[in-house]
C-alpha positions as CSV (number, residue, x, y, z in Angstrom):
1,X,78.1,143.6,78.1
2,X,75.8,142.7,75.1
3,X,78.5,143.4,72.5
4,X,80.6,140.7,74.5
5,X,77.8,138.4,74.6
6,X,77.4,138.8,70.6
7,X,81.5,138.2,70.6
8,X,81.5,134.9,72.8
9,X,78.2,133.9,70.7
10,X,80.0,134.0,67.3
11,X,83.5,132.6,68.7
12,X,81.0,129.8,69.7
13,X,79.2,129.4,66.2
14,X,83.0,129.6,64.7
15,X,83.9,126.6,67.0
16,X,80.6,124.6,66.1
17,X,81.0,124.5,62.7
18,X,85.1,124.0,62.4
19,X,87.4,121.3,60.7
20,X,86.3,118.4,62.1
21,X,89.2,117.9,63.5
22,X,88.8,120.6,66.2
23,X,89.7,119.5,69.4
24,X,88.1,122.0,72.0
25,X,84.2,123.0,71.1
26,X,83.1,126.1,73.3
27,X,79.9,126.1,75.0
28,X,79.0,129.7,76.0
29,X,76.7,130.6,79.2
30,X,74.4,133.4,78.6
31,X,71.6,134.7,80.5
32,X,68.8,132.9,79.1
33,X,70.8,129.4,78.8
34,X,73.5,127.9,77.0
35,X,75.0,128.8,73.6
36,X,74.4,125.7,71.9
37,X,72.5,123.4,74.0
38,X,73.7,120.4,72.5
39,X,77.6,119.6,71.1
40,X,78.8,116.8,69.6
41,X,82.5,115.6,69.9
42,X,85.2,112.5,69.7
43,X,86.6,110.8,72.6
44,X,89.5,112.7,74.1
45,X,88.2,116.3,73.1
46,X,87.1,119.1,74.7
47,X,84.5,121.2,76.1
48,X,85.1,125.0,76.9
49,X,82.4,126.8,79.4
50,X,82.7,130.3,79.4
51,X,80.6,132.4,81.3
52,X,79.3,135.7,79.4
53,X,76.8,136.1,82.0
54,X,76.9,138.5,84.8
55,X,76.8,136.1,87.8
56,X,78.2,132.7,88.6
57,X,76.9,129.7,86.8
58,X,77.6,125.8,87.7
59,X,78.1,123.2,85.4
60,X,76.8,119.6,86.9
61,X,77.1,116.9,85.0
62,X,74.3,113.8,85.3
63,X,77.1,111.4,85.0
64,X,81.0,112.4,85.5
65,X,82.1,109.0,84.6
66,X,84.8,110.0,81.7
67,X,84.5,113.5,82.4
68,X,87.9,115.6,83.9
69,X,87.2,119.0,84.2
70,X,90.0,121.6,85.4
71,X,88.0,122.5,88.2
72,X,85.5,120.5,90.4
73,X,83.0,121.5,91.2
74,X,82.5,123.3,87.7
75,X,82.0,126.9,88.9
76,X,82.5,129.4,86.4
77,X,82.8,132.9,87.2
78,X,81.2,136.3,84.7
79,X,83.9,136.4,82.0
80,X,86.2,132.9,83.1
81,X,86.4,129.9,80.9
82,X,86.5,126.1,82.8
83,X,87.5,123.0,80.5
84,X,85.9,119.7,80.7
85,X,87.6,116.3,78.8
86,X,85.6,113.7,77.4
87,X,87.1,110.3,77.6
88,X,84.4,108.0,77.3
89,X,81.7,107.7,74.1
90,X,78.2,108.6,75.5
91,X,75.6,111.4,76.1
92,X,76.7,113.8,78.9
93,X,73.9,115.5,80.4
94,X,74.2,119.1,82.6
95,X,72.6,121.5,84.3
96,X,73.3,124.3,86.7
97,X,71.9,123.1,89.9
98,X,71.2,126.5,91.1
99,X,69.3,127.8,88.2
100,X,65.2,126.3,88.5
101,X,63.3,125.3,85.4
102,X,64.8,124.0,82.5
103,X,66.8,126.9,81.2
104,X,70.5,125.9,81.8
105,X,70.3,122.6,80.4
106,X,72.4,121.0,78.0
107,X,73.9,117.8,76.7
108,X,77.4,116.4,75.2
109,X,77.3,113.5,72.5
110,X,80.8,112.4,72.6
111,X,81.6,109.1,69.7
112,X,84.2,107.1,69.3
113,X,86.1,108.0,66.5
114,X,85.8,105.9,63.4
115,X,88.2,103.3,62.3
116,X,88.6,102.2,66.1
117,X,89.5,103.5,69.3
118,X,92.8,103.9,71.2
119,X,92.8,102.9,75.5
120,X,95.2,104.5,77.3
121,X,96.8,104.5,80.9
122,X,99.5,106.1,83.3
123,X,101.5,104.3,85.2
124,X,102.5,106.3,88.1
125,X,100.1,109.0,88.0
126,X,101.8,111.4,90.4
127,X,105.8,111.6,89.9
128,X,108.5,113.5,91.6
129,X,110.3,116.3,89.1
130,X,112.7,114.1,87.0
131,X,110.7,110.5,87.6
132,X,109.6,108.9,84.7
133,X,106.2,107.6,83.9
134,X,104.7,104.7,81.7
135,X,102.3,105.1,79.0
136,X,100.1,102.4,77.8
137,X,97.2,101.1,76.0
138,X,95.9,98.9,73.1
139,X,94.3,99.5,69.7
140,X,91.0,98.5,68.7
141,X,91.9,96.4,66.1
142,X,94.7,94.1,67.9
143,X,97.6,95.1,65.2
144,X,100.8,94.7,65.7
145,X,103.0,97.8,63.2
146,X,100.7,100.2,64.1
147,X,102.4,103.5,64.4
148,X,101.2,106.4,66.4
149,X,102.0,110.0,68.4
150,X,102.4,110.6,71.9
151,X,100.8,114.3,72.4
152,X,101.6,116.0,76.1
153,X,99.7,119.4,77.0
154,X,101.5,120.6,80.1
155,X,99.9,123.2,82.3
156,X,100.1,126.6,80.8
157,X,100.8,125.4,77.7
158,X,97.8,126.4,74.7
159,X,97.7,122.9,72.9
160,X,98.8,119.4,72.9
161,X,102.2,119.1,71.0
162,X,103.9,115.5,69.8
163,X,106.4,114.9,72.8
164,X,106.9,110.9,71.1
165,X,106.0,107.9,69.0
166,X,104.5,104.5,69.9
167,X,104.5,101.3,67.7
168,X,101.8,98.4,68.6
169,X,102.8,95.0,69.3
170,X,101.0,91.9,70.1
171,X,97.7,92.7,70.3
172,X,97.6,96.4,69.2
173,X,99.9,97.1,73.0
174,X,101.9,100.2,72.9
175,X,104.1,101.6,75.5
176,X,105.9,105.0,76.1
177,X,108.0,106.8,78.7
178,X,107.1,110.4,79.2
179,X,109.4,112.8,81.9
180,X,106.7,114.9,82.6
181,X,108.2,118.6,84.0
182,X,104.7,119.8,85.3
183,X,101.5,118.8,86.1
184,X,100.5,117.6,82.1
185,X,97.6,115.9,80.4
186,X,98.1,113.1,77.4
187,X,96.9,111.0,74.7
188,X,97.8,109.2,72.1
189,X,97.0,109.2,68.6
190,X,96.5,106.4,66.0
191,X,95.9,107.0,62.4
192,X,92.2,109.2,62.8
193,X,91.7,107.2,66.5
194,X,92.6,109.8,69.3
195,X,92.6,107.8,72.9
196,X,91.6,109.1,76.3
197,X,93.2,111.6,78.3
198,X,94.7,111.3,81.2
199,X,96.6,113.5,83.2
200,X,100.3,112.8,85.5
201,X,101.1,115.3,88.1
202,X,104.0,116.6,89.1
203,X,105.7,116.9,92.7
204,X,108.6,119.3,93.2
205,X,112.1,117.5,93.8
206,X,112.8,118.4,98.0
207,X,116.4,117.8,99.0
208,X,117.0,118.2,102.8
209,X,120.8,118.5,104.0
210,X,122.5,118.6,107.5
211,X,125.7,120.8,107.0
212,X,126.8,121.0,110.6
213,X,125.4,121.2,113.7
214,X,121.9,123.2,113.7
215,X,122.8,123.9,110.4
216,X,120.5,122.6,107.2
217,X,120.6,123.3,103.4
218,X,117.0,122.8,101.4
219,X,117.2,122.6,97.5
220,X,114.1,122.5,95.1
221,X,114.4,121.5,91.4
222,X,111.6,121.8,89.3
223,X,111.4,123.2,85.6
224,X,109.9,127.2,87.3
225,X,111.6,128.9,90.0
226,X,110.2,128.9,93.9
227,X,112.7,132.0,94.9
228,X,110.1,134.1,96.9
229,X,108.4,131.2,98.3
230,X,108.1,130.3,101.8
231,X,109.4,126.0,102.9
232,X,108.5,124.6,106.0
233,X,111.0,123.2,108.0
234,X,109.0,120.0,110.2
235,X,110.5,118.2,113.0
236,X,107.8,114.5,113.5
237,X,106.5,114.2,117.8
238,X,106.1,111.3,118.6
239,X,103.7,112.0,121.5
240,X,101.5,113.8,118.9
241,X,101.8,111.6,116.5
242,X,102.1,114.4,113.8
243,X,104.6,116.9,112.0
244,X,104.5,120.2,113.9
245,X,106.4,123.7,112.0
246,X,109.6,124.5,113.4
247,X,110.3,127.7,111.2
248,X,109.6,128.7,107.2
249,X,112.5,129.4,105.2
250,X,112.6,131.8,102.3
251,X,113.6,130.1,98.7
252,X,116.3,132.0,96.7
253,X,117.1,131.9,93.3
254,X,120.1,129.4,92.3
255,X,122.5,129.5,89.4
256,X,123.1,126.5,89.4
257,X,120.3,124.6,87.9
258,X,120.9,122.8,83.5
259,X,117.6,123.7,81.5
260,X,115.2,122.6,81.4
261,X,115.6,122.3,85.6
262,X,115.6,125.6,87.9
263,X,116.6,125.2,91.3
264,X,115.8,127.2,94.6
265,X,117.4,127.2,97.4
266,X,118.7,128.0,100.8
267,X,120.9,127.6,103.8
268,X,119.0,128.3,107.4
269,X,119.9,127.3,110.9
270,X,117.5,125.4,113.7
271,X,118.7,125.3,117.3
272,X,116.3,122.0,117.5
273,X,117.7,119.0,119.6
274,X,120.3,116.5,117.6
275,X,118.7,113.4,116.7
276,X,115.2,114.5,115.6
277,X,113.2,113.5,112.4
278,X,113.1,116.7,110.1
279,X,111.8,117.3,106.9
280,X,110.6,120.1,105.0
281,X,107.9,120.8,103.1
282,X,106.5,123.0,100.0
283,X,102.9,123.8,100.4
284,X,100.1,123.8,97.3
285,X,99.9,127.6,98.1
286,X,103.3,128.0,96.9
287,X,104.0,125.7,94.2
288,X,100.8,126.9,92.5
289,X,98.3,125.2,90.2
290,X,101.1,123.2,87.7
291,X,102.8,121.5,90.8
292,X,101.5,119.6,93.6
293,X,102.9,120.0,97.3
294,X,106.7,119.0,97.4
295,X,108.0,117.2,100.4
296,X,111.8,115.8,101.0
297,X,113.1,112.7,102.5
298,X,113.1,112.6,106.3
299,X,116.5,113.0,108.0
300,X,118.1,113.0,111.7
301,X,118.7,117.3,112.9
């Protein structure tokens, strides 16, 4: 245990005193505290907590205005790792709640970067697989010609790659489409100015067929496979006022899907009366942490 502690220590020194241009700065959780106490990044970086203790540690922020962590609450398990992005300039205090005395205390110093700062927004915020989603914001300095990268970090992926480019209008306005694939976090970077991040999730694309009489089809397109996962075929009551299960239905694997798309699929029958409202549905369980739950359009059995 203490040689890993002395490992997750140094990574941290390492991390501290990096190019400047270092966009993730780990905080490690030891036994007698945090490993540094204070950090100091731009808007739109990160924090890493890792936890090199033996037991459970919270992290709760003071203020979580501009703060978007990957989990909530911040609970971080002996030997796990949580995330936290910055989005807006200012002091973030924390503490773990659980811990008394002024041990496990800490504090973020997050600055604009210079030269200006970059807005940014999403416009939906939640797509179905294959939707597109607007990108926009402004530029400090109100000029038009200013050029600038789109960067996308999709779940799984390590880092945050160039996916576009933007050029300011009017005003310092810039606009992009993305097609996110998964759930996906982005910014937008102008000359040294990096802008807030924000994230767009993903839905599944549910297709719901009636092939004959008690007979249905259910296709999924996303960019992973769902073969192995479990659907839920709904019929809507009235009297209940609710969707009620009529059976699950096992995904297969499908051929047919063009990169970067993968579909699932199946064929199932339902002996349910003609002229019901059905749909089915794709739990969070299922589609796993990079998707949220999938649901199709409603149609007549």
């Amino acid at each position: 245990m203490r040689k890993l502690l002395m490992a997750l220590i140094a990574i941290t020194a390492l991390a501290a005193t990096g190019a400047a241009g270092a966009k993730t700065v780990t905080v490690t959780i030891t036994k007698n505290g945090y490993v540094p106490k204070s950090s100091t990044i731009s808007v739109g970086d990160a924090v890493q907590f890792t936890n090199a203790d033996t037991v459970a540690h919270q992290i709760s922020f003071k203020s979580t205005a501009g703060v978007t962590c990957t989990t909530n609450p911040v609970v971080v398990q002996p030997a796990q790792s949580v995330t936290c992005t910055f989005q807006s300039a200012g002091t973030y205090s924390y503490s773990d709640p659980n811990v008394k005395g002024n041990t496990f205390r800490g504090s973020i110093v997050v600055v604009a970067p210079a030269g200006g700062s970059v807005t940014l927004q999403a416009k939906p915020q939640i797509v179905v697989y294959g939707a597109k989603a607007t990108l926009s914001g402004t530029v400090s300095n109100h000029r038009p010609g200013e050029n600038g990268q789109v960067l996308a970090q999709p779940c799984g992926a390590p880092s945050a790659t160039p996916v576009s480019t933007v050029t300011t209008t009017t005003g310092g306005a810039f606009s992009a489409l993305v097609q996110p694939l998964r759930n996906g976090i982005y910014t937008v970077k102008v000359k040294k100015s990096t802008s807030n991040a924000v994230s767009i999730k993903v839905r599944p694309r549910l297709r719901l067929r009636k092939l004959a009489a008690h007979r249905y089809s259910i296709r999924v397109l996303a960019a992973q496979s769902f073969a192995g996962k479990y659907a839920i075929f709904q019929r809507y009551r009235p009297a209940l006022a609710r969707w009620v299960k009529v059976r699950r239905v096992l995904l297969r694997a499908n051929a047919t899907g063009v990169a970067p798309t993968v579909i699932s699929s199946r064929a199932f029958k339902s002996t349910i009366t003609h002229g019901l409202r059905v749909r089915v549905v794709l739990g969070q369980a299922q589609v796993g942490s990079c998707y949220l739950a999938g649901t199709s359009k409603v149609i007549l059995s």
